[in-house]
Residue, then its C-alpha position, 0 to 999 in steps of 0.5 A: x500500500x502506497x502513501x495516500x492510499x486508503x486502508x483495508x478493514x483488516x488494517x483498520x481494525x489492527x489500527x484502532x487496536x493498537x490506539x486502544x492499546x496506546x491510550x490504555x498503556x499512557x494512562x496506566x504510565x501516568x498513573x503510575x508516574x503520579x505515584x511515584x511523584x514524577x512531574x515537570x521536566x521528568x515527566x516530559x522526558x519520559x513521555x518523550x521515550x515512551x514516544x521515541x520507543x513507539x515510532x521506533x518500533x514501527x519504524x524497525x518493523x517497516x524496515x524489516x519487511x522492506x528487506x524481504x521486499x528486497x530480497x525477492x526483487x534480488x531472488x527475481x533479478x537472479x532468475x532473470x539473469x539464469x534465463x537469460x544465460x540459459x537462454x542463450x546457452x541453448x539456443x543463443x537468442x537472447x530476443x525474448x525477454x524471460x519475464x514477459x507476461x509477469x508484468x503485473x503480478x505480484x512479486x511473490x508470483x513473479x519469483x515462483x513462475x520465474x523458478x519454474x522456467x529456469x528448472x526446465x530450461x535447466x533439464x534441457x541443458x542437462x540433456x544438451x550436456x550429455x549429448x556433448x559429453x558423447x562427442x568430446x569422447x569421440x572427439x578425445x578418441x580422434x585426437x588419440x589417434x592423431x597425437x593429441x593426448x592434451x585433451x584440452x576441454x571443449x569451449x563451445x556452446x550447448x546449442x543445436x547448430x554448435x552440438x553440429x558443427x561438433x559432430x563434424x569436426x570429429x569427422x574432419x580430424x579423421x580427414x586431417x589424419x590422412x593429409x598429415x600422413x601424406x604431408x610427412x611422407x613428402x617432407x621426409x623424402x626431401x629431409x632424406x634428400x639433403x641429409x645425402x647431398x650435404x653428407x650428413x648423418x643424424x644425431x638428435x634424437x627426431x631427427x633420427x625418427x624422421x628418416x627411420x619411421x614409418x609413414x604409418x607410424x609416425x605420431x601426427x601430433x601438433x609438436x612433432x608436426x612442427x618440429x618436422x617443419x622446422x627441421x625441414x626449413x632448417x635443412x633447406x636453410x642448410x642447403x642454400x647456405x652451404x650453396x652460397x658459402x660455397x660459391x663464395x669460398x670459391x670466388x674468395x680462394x680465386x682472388x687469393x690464388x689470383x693474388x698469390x700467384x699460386x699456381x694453376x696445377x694445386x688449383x686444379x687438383x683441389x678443385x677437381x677434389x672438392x667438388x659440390x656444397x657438402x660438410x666436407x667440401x666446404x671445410x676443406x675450403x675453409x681450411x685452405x682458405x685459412x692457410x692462404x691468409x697466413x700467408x696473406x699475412x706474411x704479404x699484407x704490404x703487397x695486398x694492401x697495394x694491390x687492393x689500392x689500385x683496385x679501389x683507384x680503378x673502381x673510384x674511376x668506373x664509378x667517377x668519383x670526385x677527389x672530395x669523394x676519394x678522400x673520404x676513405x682515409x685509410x687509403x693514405x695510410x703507412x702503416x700496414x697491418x690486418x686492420x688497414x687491409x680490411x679497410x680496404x677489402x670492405x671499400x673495394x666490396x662496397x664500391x662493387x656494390x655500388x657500381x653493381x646497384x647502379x650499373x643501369x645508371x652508368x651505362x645510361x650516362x656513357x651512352x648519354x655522353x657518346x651521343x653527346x659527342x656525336x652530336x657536338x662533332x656532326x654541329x661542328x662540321x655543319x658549321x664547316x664553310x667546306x663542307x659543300x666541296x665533299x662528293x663522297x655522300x658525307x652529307x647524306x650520312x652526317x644528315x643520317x645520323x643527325x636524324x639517329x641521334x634526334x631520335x636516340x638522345x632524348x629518348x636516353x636522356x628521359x630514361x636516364x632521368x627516370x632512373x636519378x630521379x629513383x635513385x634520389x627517392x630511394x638514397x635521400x642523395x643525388x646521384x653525383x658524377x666526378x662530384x656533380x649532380x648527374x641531373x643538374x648537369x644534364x639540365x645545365x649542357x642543354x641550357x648551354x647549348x641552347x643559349x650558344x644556338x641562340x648567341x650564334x644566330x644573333x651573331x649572324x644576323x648582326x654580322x650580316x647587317x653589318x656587311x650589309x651598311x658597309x656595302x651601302x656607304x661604299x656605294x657597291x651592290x652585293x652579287x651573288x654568284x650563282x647560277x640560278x638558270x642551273x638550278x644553283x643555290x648557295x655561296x660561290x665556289x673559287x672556280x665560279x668567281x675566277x681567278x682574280x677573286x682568290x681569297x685571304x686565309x684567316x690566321x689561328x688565334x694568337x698568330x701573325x695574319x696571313x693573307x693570300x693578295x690577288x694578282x691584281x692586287x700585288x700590282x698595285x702594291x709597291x714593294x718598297x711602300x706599305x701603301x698603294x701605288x698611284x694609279x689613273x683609276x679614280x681613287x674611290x673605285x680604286x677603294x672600293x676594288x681593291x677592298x673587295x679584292x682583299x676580304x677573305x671570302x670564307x667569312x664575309x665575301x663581299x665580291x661574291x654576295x652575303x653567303x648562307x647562314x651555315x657559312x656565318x655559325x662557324x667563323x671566329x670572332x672577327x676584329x673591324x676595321x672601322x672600330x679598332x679594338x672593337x669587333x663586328x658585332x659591337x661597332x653594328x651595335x655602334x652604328x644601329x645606336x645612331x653613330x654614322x659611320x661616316x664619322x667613324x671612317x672613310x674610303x681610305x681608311x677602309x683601304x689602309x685597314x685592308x692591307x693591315x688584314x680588317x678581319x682578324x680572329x680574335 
């Protein structure tokens, strides 16, 4: 009953008993404290006990039956936690709530009702655990057979579909027996196989089990399956070591014969003799290998030179820069001994690796460079100005393989970068040759030699305007002396112009200028002046002739017209004679700034500038 609520007749009644019985035992108590003479405070106080006794007494009973109410709600709560676990012990749903329908019942009710569900889920469980009882039994029996005596509990459920998939694990063990049996047969055939080749005989105990027992019967337990697995990787581990460490032994002893000058007839007989990868090959080399280091040592000195033009001849296949030499620092050492040796052994290894590694890199960038040459050989002979006098087809060819190497050298060039780029992804560094980045550097030579193709042409092209003004002051007209009704093009060749326009030679740098004067030319000069002679001619023409007579037509050929633009890319630096000190290309830069060049110069300057040789390399 909750507070508010109205109580019950029986309740009533018990209530209106107990108020009889309150007033009945207060009067009898004041009677008696009247007897005793108990007035004021005392009686006070003794009212106030008997009233703190009473609500005391209540208050203890409400408390105790509150604890039994407790105590059924936790008995309820039990219940439901059992049903739950049962639940979902049999059949794994834990959908259903197991109070369902007891929603409204007292809690006494609720208790015994929930009892009754959990006893009967109880017996099912019981008889699900009888059932799994039986298949752990069948289950041990299988596990016996195959080796597996642990007898580890089963920690499965008690469910339908788990009692199953029980029922047909113990028939897949019964299928592993037999692979497990196969699996052995194969591993032991090979585990015999290794044992032979390395000349091995067995000394632990499994080992000796494996090669003598029977397939049928061997125990197929999980150790004795692992363990015949790891002897297994083990002897196969054997066998790629005693492989490798044969091979390396033998390239070892090689380099140490090769160095000591042992002589080919006890190489052949200890090869002949030790042949293969077994246990006593590979001892007997370790042991002449041991005697060959002895006598290493007696020699270090001598090896330690060797290995030292060794490292130089590999620092030069892999292009190292003097910083990069200097940082093997033992290289410089006058001491000799077996540390200082080792040094040197482990560079040369490590050199080899690296060239080894990178081998790729190299011999792109070698490919690079040849093509590189090629190419710089084939712009050097289109820059001859003789290269039209060949009639052997070297045209045809140098424009075969520039049309190669147009094809070939970017194609090298992108592979090559694709590869230092790698190589700089993987070691943090750039790939350096002689100490330069391989990269940078081939960014940097096509950047050059496009900026020198550009320098060229506007070297031509000022030159050209150059001669161009020249020919207008001195009032003449450029000719071209080519025979365009044959079909002709280009510049005029010695035999085309004749005999009276044979030209000057240009002088190498840093020498005196040679010139070759037309016959024309040597009569007008007098031997014993450095001017010309006197002539009936007028002197302006007589200038002019005489100028176009004497400049050099291999470079600027004025008596035969402006030549093609091949004919201007090679020439050298050429000094003019209008401008001492100044070249061509900066007295045109002169002149296209407003200076005239008849303020600068004159016909009989022009002249006098002839004879001295106006076109000088520089």
């Amino acid at each position: 009953m909750k507070n508010g609520e109205e109580m019950d007749p029986e309740m009533c009644a018990v209530s209106q008993e107990i108020v009889e019985a309150q007033t009945r035992t207060l009067k009898e108590l004041g009677a008696i404290w009247s007897d005793m003479g108990v007035h004021g405070e005392a009686k006070t106080a003794r009212l106030s006990a008997v009233r703190t006794h009473v609500l005391r007494l209540f208050q203890d009973m409400v408390d105790e039956e509150e604890s039994n109410k407790l105590i059924i709600i936790q008995r309820i709560e039990q219940h439901l936690k059992d049903l739950s676990k049962l639940r979902k012990e049999l059949s794994g749903d834990t959908s259903c709530s197991p109070d369902e329908g007891l929603d409204s019942a007292p809690l006494y009710q609720v208790e015994k009702c929930l009892r009754e569900r959990w006893e009967n889920l109880q017996k099912v469980k019981e008889e699900r655990i009888e059932q799994l009882v039986e298949l752990q039994r069948r289950l041990d029996d299988v596990r016996y057979r195959l080796g597996k005596n642990d007898s580890s509990p089963y920690n499965g459920g008690i469910t339908e579909l788990e009692l199953e998939a029980l029922k047909c694990r113990v028939t897949l063990h019964e299928q592993e027996r037999d692979r497990l049996q196969a699996s052995f047969e194969e591993t032991q055939s090979a585990i015999q196989q290794i044992f032979h080749d390395l000349e091995m005989t067995a000394t632990f105990p499994f080992d000796k089990m494996v090669l003598s027992t029977p397939p049928n019967a061997f125990v197929f337990s999980p150790e004795n399956m692992a363990a015949l697995k790891k002897l297994h990787q083990n002897m196969e581990q054997k066998l790629s070591d005693a492989k490798h460490d044969a091979t390396e032994l033998r390239e070892r002893l090689s380099n140490l014969w090769e160095r000591l000058q042992i002589s080919s007839h006890h190489r052949e007989d200890f090869l002949h003799a030790h042949r293969g990868y077994s246990v006593p090959t590979i001892t007997a080399f370790k042991e002449e290998l041991k005697r060959c280091e002895a006598i290493k040592r007696e020699n270090i000195e001598n090896f330690v030179l060797q290995l030292r033009r060794e490292i130089s001849s590999w620092w030069d296949r892999c292009h190292f820069s003097k910083s990069q030499r200097s940082e093997f620092r033992a290289f410089y050492f006058t001491d000799f001994n077996e540390d200082v040796l080792e040094l040197h052994e482990l560079e040369v290894k490590k050199l080899k690796n690296f060239y080894e590694n990178n081998r790729d890199i190299f011999q792109l960038a070698d490919q690079r460079a040849e093509l590189w040459e090629q190419m710089h050989e084939l712009e050097k002979r289109a820059n001859d100005p003789n290269r039209y006098n060949n009639r052997g087809g070297q045209l045809l060819r140098e424009e075969k393989e520039r049309k190669t190497l147009a094809k070939t050298l970017p194609k090298i060039e992108q592979e090559l970068r694709e590869r230092l780029v790698a190589y700089e992804q993987a070691n943090y560094t750039p790939f350096l040759i002689n100490g330069e980045n391989l990269l940078e550097l081939i960014d940097q030579q096509n950047e050059e030699r496009h900026g020198l193709k550009e320098l060229q042409k506007y070297q031509k092209k000022v030159n050209r305007n150059h001669m161009l003004e020249i020919e207008s002051k001195l009032g003449t007209k450029a000719t071209t002396p080519t025979s365009v009704k044959r079909g002709r093009l280009g510049p005029a060749t010695p035999s085309m112009l004749g005999s009276s326009h044979k030209t000057l030679t240009l002088a190498p740098p840093h020498s005196a200028p040679q010139r070759t004067l037309t016959s024309k030319r040597k009569a007008e000069i007098s031997p014993q002046s450095n001017g010309p002679t006197k002539s009936n001619e007028p002197s302006s023409s007589k200038t002019r002739r005489n100028i176009m007579t004497t400049l050099p037509s291999d470079n600027f050929s004025i008596a035969s017209g402006i030549g093609p633009y091949s004919e201007f890319q090679s020439g050298p630096i050429v000094n003019s004679s209008i401008m001492p000190g100044c070249s061509l290309t900066e007295s045109a830069r002169a002149y296209e700034c407003g200076e005239s060049l008849s303020e600068l110069c004159c016909a009989e300057k022009l002249f006098e500038g002839a004879e001295h040789s106006c076109f000088q390399p520089i």
